[in-house]
N, C-alpha and C positions, 0 to 999 in steps of 0.2 A: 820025117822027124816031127813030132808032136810037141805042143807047144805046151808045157808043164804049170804054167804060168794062171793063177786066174785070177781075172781085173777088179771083182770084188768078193768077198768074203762070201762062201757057200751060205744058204740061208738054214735057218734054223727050223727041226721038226717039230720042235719043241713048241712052235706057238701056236692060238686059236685063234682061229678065222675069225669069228664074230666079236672076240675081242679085240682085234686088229683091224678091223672093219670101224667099231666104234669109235675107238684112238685114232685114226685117222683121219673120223668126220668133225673131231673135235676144234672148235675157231681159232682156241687161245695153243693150238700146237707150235713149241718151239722147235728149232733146227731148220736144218738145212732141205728138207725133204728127202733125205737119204743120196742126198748128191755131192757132200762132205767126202773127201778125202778122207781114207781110215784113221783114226788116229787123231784128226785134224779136230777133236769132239772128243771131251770123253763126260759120263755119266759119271755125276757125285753123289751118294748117298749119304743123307742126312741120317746116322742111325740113333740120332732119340727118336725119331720120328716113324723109322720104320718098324712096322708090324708082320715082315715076313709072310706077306699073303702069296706071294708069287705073281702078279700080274707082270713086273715087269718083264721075268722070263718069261710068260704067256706069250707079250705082245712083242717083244726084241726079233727080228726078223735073221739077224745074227749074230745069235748065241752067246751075248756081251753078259750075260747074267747069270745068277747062282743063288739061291738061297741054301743058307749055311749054319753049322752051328756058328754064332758070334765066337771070335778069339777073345782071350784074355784079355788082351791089352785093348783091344776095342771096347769090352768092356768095359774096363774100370775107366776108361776117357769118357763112355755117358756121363751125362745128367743122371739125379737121384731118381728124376720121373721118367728119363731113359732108360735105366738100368730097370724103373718097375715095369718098362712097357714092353721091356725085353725077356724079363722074366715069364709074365704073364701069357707072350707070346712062344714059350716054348726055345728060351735059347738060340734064337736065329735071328738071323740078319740076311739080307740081300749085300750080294757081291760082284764085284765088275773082273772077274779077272779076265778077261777076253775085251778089257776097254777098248786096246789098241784097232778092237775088228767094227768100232761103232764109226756109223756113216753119218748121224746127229739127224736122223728122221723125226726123232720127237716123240715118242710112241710112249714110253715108257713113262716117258716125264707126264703124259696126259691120262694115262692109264691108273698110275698111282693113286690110290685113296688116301694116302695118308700125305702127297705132297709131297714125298722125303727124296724126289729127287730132282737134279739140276744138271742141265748139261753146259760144262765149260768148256771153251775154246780155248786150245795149247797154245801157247806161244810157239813161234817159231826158234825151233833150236830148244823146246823144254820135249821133254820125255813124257811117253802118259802111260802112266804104271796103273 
């Protein structure tokens, strides 16, 4: 019998070596060095901030990331200069729906040009959606 079980989240095809290379030679990287408990971290996206470039799905080593058309109601919660920065950029936003699978490496958070994201630590006993 085979054990079905696996200890950490498969890793993602999706990212690039040499930007992943970079993000991780970076000083001011936060997290845990991907030795976080799943879940125990999750990625917050600032979206007046984001520009939808994609880097952090480049560098997410497990596949916490998405860029997306922005929803409605995220929408209208921008800022005026969100909502132009969103525009401008084509209706998209970056999205964590796979947070639960972040290990709080840091990657992303270092990788981002625009800043727009933070990695927060769950309480114990909260949920990370």
């Amino acid at each position: 019998m085979t054990d079905q079980t696996e200890p950490t989240p498969p890793l993602s095809k999706r990212t690039k070596a040499a930007k992943v290379r970079e993000a991780a030679q970076h000083p001011k990287r936060p997290g845990a060095g991907c030795k976080a408990e799943p879940g125990s971290f999750v990625p917050v996206v600032d979206r007046n901030r984001c520009e939808a470039k994609g880097d952090c799905v480049e560098v997410c080593p497990y596949n916490v990331f998405d860029v997306a058309p922005i929803s409605g109601d995220d929408f209208r919660a921008l800022s005026f200069l969100g909502r132009m920065r969103v525009r401008f950029h084509g209706m998209k936003t970056a999205y964590t729906p796979k947070s639960y699978l972040c290990l709080a490496c840091g990657l992303c958070v270092v990788a981002c040009p625009e800043r727009a994201i933070d990695l927060v630590e769950v309480a114990a006993g909260d949920s990370a959606t």
